[in-house]
C-alpha positions in Angstrom: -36.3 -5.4 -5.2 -32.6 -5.0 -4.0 -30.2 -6.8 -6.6 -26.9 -7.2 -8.3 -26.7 -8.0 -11.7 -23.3 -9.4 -12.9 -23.0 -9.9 -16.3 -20.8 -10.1 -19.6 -18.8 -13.4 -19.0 -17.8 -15.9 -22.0 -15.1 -17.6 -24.3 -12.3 -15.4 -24.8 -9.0 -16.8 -26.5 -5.6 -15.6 -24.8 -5.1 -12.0 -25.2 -8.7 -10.9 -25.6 -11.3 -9.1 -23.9 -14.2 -8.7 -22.1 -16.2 -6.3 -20.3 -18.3 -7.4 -17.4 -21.1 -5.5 -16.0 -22.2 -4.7 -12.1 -25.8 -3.5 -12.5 -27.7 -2.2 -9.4 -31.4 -2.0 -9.3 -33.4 -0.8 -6.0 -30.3 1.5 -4.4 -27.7 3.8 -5.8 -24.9 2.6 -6.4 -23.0 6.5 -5.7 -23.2 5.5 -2.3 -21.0 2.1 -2.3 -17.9 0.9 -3.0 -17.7 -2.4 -5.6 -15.7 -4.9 -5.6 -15.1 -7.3 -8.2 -13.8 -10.6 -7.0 -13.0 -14.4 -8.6 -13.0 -17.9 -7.9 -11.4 -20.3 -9.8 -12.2 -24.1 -9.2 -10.2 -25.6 -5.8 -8.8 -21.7 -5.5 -10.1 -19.4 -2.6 -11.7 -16.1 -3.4 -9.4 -13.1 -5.1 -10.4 -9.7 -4.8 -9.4 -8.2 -8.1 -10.5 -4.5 -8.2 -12.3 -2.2 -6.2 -13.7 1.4 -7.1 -14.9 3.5 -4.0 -17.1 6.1 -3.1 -14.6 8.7 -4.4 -13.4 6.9 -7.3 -10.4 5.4 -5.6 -9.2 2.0 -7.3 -7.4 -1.1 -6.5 -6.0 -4.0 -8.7 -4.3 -6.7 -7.6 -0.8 -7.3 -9.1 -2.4 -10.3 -10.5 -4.2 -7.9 -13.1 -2.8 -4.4 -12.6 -2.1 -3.0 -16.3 -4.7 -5.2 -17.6 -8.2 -4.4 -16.0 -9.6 -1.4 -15.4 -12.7 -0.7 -13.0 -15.2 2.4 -13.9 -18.9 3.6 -12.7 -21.3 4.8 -15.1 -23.7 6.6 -12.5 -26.2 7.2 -15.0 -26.8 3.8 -15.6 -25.9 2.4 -12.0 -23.7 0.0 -13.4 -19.5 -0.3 -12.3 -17.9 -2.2 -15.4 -14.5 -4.2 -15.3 -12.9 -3.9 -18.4 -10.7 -6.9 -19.1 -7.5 -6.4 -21.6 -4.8 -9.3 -22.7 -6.7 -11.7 -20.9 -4.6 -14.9 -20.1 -5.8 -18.4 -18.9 -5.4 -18.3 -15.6 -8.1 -15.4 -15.2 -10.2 -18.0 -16.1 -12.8 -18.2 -13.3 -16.1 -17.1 -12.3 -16.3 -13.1 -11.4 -18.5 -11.8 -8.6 -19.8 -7.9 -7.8 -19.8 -6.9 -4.2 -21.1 -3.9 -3.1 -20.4 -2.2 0.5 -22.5 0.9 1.9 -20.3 4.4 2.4 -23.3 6.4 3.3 -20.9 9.5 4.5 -18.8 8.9 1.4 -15.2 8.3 3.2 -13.9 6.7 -0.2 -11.7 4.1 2.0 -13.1 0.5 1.3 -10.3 0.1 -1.5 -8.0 0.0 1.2 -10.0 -3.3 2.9 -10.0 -5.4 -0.4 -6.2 -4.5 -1.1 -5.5 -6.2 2.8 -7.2 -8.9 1.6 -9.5 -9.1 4.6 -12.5 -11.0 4.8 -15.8 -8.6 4.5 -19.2 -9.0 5.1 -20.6 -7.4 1.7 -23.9 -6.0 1.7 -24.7 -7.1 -1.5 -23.3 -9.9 -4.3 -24.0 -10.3 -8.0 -24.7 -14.1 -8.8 -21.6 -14.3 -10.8 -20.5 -14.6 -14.5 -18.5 -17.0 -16.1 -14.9 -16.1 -17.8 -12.9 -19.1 -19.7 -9.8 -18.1 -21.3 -8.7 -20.4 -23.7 -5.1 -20.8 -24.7 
């Protein structure tokens, strides 16, 4: 079975962290780009980071110096490692993933436009709350 696994949300007070997980079971996740994206309730959809094919990344100014996006291919899982969180990244955080069978390493470039996609894949979502 094809799935994302998101994973790794809770109760943080201001200036902790968390990491959230993007786990992939039935495909490889070499071959696609991730994005992590959040909604926060009555706010439309952010796209927060992105790794590609290659390894490029992409962080929105909203979390740039804070979070940082890795793949552990070994484990087919991308992680989003979130430093000094503060309230407002309170929301619930989704995994995307997007085919790049030929490996181009350009989807970064998508998310940072802030066009809407049609992801192959999505994680169910996890839960962050930031408290102040």
């Amino acid at each position: 079975e094809v799935q994302l696994q998101a994973s790794g949300g809770g109760l943080v007070q201001t200036g902790g962290s968390l990491r959230l997980s993007c786990a992939a079971s039935g495909f490889t996740f070499n071959y696609f780009s991730v994005v992590w994206f959040r909604q926060a309730p009555g706010q439309e959809r952010e796209g927060v980071s992105c790794i590609s094919t290659k390894d490029n990344t992409y962080y929105s100014d909203s979390v740039k110096g804070r979070f940082t996006i890795s793949r552990d291919s070994a484990k087919n899982t991308v992680y989003l490692q979130m430093n000094n969180l503060k309230p407002e990244d309170t929301a619930v955080y989704y995994c995307a993933a997007e085919s790049d069978p030929f490996l181009t390493g350009g989807h970064c470039t998508v998310v940072e436009s802030g066009e809407s996609y049609d992801y192959d894949y999505w994680g169910q979502g996890t839960l962050v709350t930031v408290s102040s």
